[in-house]
N, C-alpha and C positions, 0 to 999 in steps of 0.2 A: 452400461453394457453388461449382458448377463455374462460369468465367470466361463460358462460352457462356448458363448461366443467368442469371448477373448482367448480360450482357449486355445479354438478351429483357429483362429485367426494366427496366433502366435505359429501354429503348426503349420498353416498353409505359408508364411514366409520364412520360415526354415526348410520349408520344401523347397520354395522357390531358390533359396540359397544355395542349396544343398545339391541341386542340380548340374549345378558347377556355370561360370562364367558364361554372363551373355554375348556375342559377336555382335561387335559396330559397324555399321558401314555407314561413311563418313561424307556426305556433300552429293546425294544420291540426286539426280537432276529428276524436277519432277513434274516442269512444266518449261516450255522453251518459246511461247509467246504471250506479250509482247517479249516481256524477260527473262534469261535461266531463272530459276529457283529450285531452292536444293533440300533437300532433309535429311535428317542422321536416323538411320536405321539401327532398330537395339533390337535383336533376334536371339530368345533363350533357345538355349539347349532340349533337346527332344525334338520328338518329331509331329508336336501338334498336330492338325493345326489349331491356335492358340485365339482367346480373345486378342483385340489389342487397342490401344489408346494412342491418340493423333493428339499431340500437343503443340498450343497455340502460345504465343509469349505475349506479355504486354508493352508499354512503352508507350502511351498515348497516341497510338496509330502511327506516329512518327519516328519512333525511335525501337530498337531491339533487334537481336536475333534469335536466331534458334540455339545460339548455346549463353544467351545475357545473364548474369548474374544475376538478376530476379527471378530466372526461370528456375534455375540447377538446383537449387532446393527440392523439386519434384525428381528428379533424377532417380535417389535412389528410394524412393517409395514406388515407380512404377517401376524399377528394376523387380522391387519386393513382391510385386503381383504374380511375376510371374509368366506376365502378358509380355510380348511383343509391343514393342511403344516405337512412337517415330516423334521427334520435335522436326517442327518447320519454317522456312522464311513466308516470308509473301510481302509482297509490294507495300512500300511505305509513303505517305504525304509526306510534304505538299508534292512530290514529283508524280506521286497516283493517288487519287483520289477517291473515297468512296463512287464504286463498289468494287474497286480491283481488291482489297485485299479481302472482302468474303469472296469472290472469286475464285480467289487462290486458294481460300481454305475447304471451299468444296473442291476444284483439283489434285488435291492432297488427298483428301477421300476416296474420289475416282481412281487414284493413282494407285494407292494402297489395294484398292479392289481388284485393280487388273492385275496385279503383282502379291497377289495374295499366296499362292503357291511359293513363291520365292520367299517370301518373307513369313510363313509358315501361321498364315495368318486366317482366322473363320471370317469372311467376309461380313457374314452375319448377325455379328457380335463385335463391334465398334463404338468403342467412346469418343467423344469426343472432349479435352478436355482443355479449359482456357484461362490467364489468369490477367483480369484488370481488361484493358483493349480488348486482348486476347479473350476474355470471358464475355466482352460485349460482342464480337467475331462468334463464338463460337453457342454462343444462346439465340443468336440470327441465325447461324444457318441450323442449328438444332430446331428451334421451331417451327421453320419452314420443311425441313427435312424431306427434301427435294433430292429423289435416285436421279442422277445414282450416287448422289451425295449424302443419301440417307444412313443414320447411324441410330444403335439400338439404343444409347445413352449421352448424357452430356453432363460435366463435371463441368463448375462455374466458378471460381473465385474472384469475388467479388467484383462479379461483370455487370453492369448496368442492364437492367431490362427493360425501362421506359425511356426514352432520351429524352423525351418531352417533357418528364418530371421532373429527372436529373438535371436537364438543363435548366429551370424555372431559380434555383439559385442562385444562378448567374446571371439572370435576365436587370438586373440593376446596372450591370456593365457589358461592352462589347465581346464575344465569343472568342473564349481563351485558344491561344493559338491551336494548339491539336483539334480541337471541335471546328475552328474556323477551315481550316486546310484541311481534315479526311472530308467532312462535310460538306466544305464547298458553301460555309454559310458566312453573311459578315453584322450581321445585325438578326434581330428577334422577330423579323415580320412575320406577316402568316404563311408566305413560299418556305420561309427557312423554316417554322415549324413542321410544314406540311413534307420538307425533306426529312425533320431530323423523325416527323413520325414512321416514313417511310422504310430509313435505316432502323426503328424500333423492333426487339424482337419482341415486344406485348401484340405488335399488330400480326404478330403470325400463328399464334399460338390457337391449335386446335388438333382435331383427333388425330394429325400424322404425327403431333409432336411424341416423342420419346422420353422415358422418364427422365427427372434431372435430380441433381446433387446440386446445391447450395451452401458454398460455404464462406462463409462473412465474418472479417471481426467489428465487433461493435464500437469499437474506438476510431473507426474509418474515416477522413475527412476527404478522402479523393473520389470514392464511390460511398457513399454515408449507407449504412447498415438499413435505411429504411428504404434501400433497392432490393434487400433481398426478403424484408417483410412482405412489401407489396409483390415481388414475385411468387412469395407463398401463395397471398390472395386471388391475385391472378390462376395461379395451377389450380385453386381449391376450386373457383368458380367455373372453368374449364375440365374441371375433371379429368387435370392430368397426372400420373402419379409424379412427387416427388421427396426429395427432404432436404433438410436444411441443418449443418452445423456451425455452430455459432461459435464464433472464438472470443471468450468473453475476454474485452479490454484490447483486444487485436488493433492492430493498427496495421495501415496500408500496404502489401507486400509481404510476400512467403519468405523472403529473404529477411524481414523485420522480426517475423516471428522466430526465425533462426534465434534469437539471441536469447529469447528464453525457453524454458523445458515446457514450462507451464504452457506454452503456447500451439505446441505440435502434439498435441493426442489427436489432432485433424488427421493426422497421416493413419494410424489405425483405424480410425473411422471411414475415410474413404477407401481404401484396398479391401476391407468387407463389403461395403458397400458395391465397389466393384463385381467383387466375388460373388455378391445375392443376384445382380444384374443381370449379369457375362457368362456366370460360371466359374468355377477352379481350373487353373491350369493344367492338362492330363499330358502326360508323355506321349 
C-alpha cells in the first residue's frame, strides 16, 4: 500500500472516531414470517446519509448469531468506516433448510432499504459482508443481486463459491452434517449435486453482479484457500470487478487471526477498500 493511501486511510478512521460514539439499537425485528428475526443496528453520528454494511455470521449454517464470537472481531473495523453497519440473525438447519436462510439475508436488505432514512443510510451504497457460511450466504445472494435485495458491493471471508468443488473433497465419505441438513443432501448422486449446484454462487455470476472483496487465509482447512483462487478465475472470466487479500498462513476464522498482529493488516485493507467502493463517510 502506497504511504499516501495508508495515510487517507489512517485519517479517514480517526475521523470516523473522532465523530464521537456510534447509537446501538439492539434486537430490531426484521422479519416476522415464518419466524421473528432481529438485527443490531450501529448508527454513527451525523447526519448522512451514510454508506452501510449488512453483516452475515457463520457457523456452518447451523450454528451462530448476530453477536457469536467469530463474528465480533469485525465490530470494530466496521465501526472504523464510519458507515452504518447492521449484524443479523436468520434461520438455521436442520429446523430450516436451504433456502430460508438466503431468504433472510435478502429481507435484511429489503429491510434496511425501507428504513433507510431511519437509520441514516444511502440505499444505494450497500455492502454486503459474510464470513464462512455467512460468506457462502452472502456471495449467493451478491451474485444473483436480485432488487430489491441488490447491493453495490460484497465482502467474502473465506465464503465458498463453487459447492460442487468444495464438496468433491468429501465425496469419499457421506455429507458432513451442516452440508447434509442446510442442503437437504444425504449422499453424492447427481439430484444432490444438481442441488448443491443450485445453492452455488459460481452459477449466478454475471453482469448484475457487484464488485467483490475476497479475503482468505492460506492455511484454511474448512474452506481451503483454493475457493478463493478459483473465485478470482471465475470474476476474471466474467469480467467482474474484484480483489482478493490473502492472509498469508491464516487459518480458519477472524476470531483465529485475533491472536496474532501479523494476521490483521486485513482490517486496513478492507475499510479502504470500502471507502474506494462506497465512498467516505460525509456529515
Amino acid at each position: 500500500m502506497k504511504l499516501t493511501s495508508m495515510l487517507a486511510l489512517v485519517a479517514g478512521a480517526c475521523f470516523a472516531a473522532d465523530r464521537g460514539p456510534y447509537q446501538v439499537l439492539e434486537n430490531v425485528e426484521f422479519s416476522h414470517s415464518p419466524v421473528t428475526l432481529k438485527l443490531d443496528a450501529h448508527i454513527p453520528p451525523g447526519n448522512g446519509p451514510f454508506p452501510a454494511v449488512i453483516l452475515v455470521h457463520g457457523g456452518g449454517w447451523t450454528n451462530g448469531t448476530k453477536t457469536a464470537n467469530f463474528v465480533v472481531p469485525l465490530f470494530e473495523p466496521l465501526n472504523s468506516t464510519g458507515y452504518s453497519w447492521f449484524t443479523i440473525d436468520y434461520r438455521l438447519a436442520p429446523q430450516h433448510p436451504y433456502p430460508a436462510a438466503v431468504e433472510d439475508v435478502e429481507k435484511a436488505i429489503a429491510f434496511v432499504k425501507q428504513h433507510a432514512k431511519e437509520y441514516k443510510v444511502n440505499p444505494g451504497k450497500i455492502a454486503l459482508m459474510g464470513e464462512s457460511a455467512g460468506g457462502h450466504l452472502v456471495n449467493l445472494v451478491g451474485a444473483r443481486n436480485r432488487p430489491p435485495a441488490d447491493v453495490a458491493a460484497v465482502v467474502s471471508f473465506y465464503g465458498p463459491i463453487d459447492m460442487v468443488r468444495f464438496s468433491k473433497r468429501f465425496q469419499d465419505k457421506p455429507p458432513e452434517a451442516g452440508m447434509k441438513t442446510f442442503f437437504g443432501i444425504s449422499d453424492w448422486s447427481e439430484t444432490a449435486i444438481a442441488r448443491l449446484r443450485e445453492a452455488s454462487p459460481a452459477t449466478y455470476l454475471g453482469r448484475q453482479t457487484p464488485p467483490f472483496l475476497f479475503i482468505q487465509g492460506t492455511a484454511d482447512t474448512a474452506v481451503p484457500y483454493e475457493q478463493a483462487t478459483l473465485a478470482v478465475e471465475l470474476f476474471k472470466e466474467k469480467k467482474i470487478p474484484y480483489d482478493l487479500i490473502t492472509v498469508q498462513d491464516g487459518i480458519h476464522g477472524v476470531i483465529n487471526w485475533e491472536k496474532e498482529s501479523k494476521f490483521q493488516g486485513y482490517k486496513t485493507e478492507m475499510i479502504r477498500w470500502l471507502h474506494k467502493k462506497l465512498g467516505e463517510p460525509r456529515q
